[in-house]
C-alpha positions in Angstrom: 35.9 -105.9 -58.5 35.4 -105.7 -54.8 39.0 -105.9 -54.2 39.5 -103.1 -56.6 36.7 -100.8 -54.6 38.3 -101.4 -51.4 41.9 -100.7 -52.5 40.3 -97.5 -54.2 39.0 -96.4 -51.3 41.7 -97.1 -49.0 44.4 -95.0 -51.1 41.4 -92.0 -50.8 41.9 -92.3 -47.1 45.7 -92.3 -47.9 45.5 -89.5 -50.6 45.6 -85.8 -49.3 45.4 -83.9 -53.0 41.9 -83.2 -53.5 42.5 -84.2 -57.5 44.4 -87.5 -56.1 40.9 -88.2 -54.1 38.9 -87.5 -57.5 41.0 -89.7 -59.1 40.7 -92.5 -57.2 36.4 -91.8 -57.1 36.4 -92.2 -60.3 37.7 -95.5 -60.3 35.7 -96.2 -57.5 32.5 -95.6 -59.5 33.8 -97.5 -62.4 34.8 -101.1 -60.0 31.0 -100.0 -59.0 29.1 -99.9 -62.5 30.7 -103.6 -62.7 29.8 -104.8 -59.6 26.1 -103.5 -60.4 26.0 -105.1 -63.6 27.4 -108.8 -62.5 25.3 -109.1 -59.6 21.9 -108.5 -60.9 19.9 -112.2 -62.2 18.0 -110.0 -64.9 19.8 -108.5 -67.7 17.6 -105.7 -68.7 17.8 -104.0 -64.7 21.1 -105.0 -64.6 21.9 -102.5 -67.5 19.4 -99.9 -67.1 20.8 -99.7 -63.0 24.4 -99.5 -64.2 24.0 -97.1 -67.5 21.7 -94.9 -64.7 24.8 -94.8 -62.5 27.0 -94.3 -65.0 25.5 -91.4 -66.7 24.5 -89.6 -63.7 28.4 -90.0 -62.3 29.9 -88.9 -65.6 28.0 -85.6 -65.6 28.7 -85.0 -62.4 32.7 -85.2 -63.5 32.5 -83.1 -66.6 30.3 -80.1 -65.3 32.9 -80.6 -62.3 35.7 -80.4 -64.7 34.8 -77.5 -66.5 34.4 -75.1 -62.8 37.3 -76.5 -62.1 38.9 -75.1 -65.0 37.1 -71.5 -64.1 38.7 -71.9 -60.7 41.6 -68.9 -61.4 38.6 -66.4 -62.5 36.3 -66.3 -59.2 37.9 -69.0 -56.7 35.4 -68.2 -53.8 32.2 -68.7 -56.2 33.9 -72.0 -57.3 34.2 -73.8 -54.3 30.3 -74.1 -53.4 29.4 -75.2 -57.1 32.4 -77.8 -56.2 30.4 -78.9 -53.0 27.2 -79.1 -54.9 28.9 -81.9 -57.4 29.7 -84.1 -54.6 26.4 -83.8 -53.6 25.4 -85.2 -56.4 27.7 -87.9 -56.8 26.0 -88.8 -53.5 22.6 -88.6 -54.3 21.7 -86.2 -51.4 18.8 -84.0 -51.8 17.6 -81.9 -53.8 19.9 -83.9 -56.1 18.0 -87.2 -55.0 15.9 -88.5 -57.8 18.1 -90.6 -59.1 19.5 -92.3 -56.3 16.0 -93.3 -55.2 15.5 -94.7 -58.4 18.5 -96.5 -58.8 17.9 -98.4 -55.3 14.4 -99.6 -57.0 16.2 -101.0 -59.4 18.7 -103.5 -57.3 17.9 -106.3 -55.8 18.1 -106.6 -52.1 20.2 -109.9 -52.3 22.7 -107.7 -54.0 25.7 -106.8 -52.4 25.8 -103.6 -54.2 23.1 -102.1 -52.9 24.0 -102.5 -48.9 28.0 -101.1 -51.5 26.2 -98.2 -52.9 24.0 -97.4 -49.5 27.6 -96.7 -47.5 30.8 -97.9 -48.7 29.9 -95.4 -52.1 29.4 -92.3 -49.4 33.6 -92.5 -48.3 35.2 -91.0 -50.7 32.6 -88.1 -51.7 32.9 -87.2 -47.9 36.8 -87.5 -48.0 36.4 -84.9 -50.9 34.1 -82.8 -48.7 36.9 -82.7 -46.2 39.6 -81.6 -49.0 38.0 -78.4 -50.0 36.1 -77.3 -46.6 36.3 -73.9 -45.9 34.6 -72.0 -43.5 31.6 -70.5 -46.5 31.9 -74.1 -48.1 30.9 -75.4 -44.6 27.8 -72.5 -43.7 26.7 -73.4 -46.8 26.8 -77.1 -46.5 25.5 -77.2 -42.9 22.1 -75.0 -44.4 21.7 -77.6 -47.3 22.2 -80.4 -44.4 19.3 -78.5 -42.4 17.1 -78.1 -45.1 18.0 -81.6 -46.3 17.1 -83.2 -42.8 13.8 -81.5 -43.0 12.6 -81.6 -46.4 12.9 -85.4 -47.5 10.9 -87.1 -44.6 8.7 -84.7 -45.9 8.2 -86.9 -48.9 7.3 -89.9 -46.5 3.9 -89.3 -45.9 2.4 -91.5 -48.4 1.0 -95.0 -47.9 1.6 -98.3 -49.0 5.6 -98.1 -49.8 6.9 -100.7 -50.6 10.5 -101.7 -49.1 12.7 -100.7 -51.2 11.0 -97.5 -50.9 11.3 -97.1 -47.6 15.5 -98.0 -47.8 15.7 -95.5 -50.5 14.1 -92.9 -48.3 15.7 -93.6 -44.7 19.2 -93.8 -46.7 18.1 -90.3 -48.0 17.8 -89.2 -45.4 20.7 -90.8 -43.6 23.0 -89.3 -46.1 22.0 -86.1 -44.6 23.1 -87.2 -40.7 26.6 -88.6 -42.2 27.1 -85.4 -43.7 26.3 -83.8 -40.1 29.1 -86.0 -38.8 31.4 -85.3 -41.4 31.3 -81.8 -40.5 31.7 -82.2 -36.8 34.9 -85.0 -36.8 36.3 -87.5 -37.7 35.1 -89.8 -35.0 31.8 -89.1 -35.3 31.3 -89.8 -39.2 33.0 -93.5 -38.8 30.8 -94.4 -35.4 27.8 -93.3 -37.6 29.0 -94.8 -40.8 29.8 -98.3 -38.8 26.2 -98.2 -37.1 24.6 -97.7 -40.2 26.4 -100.3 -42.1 25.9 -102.9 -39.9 21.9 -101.6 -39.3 21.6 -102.0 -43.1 23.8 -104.8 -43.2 21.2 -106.5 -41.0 18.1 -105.3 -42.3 18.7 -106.3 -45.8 19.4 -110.0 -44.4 16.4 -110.2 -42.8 14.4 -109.1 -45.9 15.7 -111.5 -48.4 14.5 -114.3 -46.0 10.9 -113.2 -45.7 9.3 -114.3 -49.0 6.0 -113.0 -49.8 3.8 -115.7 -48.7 5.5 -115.7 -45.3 5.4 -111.9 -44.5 1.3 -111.8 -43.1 3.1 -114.3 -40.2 3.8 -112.4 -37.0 7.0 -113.9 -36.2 7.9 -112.0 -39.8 5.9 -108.9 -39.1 8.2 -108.5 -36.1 11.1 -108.9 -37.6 10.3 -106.4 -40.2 8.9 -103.8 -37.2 11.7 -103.8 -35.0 14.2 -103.5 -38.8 12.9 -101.1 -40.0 12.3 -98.9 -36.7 15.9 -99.4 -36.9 16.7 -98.0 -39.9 14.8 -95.1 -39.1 16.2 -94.2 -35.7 13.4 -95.5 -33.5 14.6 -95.8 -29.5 16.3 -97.5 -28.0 17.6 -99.6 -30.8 21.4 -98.8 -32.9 20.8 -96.0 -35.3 18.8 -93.9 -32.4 22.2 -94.1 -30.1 24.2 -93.3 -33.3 22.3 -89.8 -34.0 22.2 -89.0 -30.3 25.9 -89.2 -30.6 25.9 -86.7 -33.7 23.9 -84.1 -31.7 25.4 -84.5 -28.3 28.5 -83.9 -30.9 26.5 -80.8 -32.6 25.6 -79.2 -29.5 29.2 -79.4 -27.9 30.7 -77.7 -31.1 30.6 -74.1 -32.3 27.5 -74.6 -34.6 24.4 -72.8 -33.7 22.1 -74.6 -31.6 19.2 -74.4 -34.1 20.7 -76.7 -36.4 20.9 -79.6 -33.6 16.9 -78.7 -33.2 16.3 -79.0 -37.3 17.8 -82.7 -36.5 15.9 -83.3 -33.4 12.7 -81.9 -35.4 13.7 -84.1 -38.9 14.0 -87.2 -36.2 11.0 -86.6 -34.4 8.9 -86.5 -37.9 10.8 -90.0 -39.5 9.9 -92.0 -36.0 5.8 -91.0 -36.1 5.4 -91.6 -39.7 7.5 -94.8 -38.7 4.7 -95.6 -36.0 2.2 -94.8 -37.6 2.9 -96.9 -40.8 3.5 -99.8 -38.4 0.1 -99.3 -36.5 -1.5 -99.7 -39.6 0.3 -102.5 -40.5 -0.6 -104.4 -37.4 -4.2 -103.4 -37.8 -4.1 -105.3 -41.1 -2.2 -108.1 -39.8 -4.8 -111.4 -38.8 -5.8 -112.2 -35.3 -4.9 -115.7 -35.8 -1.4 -115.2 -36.2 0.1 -116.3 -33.2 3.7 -115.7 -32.4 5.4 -118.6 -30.9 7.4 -118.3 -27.7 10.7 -119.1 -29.4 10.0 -116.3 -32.0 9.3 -113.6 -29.0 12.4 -114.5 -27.3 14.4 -114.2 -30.3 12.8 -110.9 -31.6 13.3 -109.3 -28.0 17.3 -110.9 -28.3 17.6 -109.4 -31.3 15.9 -105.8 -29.8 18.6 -106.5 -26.8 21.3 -106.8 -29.1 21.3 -104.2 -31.0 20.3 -101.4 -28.2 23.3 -102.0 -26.5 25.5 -102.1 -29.7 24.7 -99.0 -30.3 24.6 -97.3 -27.0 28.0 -99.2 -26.8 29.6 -97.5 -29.6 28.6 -94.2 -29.4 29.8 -94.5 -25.8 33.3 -95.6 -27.4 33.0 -93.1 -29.4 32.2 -89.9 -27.4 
């Protein structure tokens, strides 16, 4: 079924009929309801994750359907209702509950869920693209504002556990791919590419920490300098990667005040970022000592990935 979501999504790239696009999302979602449900060691998540999906994707397409069908009446109100759909089928605020819910249910191991946090965002953004006009794309750049802003918002409670804190990064996320979407080409697949590889990463190094081992240090690193990753923190990938998207923004014809909602949105996911990791080293023991083979590798890995990312997004400006 993997094969089958990659050749669906390489004839979206190839398709340039917006119902050819839909067409091929919709077998997109179906290759992904069966990846979901084959993955998944217990039955019962397994089929509450993938009915979830399925249901929520299948409204999506029939209230979709029936505007579309209302297109020849009022084609200009159309268009935005349209854009709101995909934005569901994406999971992007204020459409969100759902998706946050969903990644609770999979299992980090899962291939599906590093899928449904990325590859599943192509083709709804290849739709996007089809139907822009210049109200569609006001009105999508105010929702991406107000998106940017609004769900770190929701952050500022304690104890989250980790699959929390994916679902609410890749919330937000969403909202920075869309950003890039809007501004070209190039910078949606830099962005995309950092933050599949970021997640790609992150999600490794969570499956090996088991919970007995995650009050070591050498763990409690590994899981700082991750999830500072994931959330933008400098100097490390995803920072360079939305640098990138604003240098893009501020270049472009968009108002300036959009590219300081972005700076602003960033600015508030890095502090509730530190300060959830300050109190997780306060609660971290003394006696945990990190070896010198552990610091050289956790500041290798830091290396690493700051100059990927300044890398691409100079490759890529």
């Amino acid at each position: 079924m993997i094969s089958l979501l990659a050749i669906s999504t390489i004839m979206g790239f190839s398709s340039t009929n917006w119902m050819t696009i839909w067409m091929r999302l919709e077998v997109n979602i179906l290759a992904m309801c069966s990846i979901m449900s084959s993955k998944s060691k217990s039955m019962m998540k397994s089929e509450k994750s993938t009915f979830m999906y399925y249901l929520v994707q299948v409204m999506v397409s029939y209230s979709n359907r029936n505007w579309k069908l209302l297109q020849h009446k009022n084609h200009l109100c159309n268009k935005p209702i349209v854009t709101v759909c995909i934005l569901a089928k994406m999971g992007v605020w204020p459409i969100h509950l759902w998706y946050m819910k969903l990644i609770s249910l999979l299992e980090m191991k899962q291939s599906s869920m590093l899928i449904f946090m990325t590859c599943q965002k192509i083709l709804p953004i290849l739709l996007m693209m089809s139907i822009t006009t210049s109200e569609v794309l006001q009105m999508s750049m105010v929702i991406m504002v107000l998106g940017t802003i609004v769900s770190p918002m929701t952050m500022l409670i304690q104890n989250f556990a980790m699959k929390k804190i994916m679902a609410l990064t890749s919330l937000n996320n969403n909202w920075w791919m869309l950003v890039s979407w809007s501004l070209s080409m190039k910078s949606i697949i830099s962005f995309l590419l950092i933050y599949s590889f970021t997640l790609m990463m992150t999600l490794s190094t969570m499956m090996k920490m088991t919970l007995k081992s995650k009050s070591t240090m050498k763990n409690f690193w590994s899981y700082t300098v991750m999830v500072g990753n994931i959330w933008g923190l400098p100097p490390l990938a995803l920072f360079w990667a939305k640098i990138l998207v604003i240098k893009t923004l501020m270049e472009s014809e968009m108002r300036t005040e959009m590219a300081g909602s972005l700076i602003l949105s960033a600015r508030h996911m890095i502090y509730h970022y530190l300060w959830m990791a300050f109190n997780e080293m306060t609660w971290t023991p003394t006696k945990c000592q990190m070896k010198t083979s552990s610091m050289k590798q956790q500041t290798t890995m830091l290396t690493l990935m700051s100059v990927k990312g300044l890398s691409v997004s100079m490759f890529m400006s």
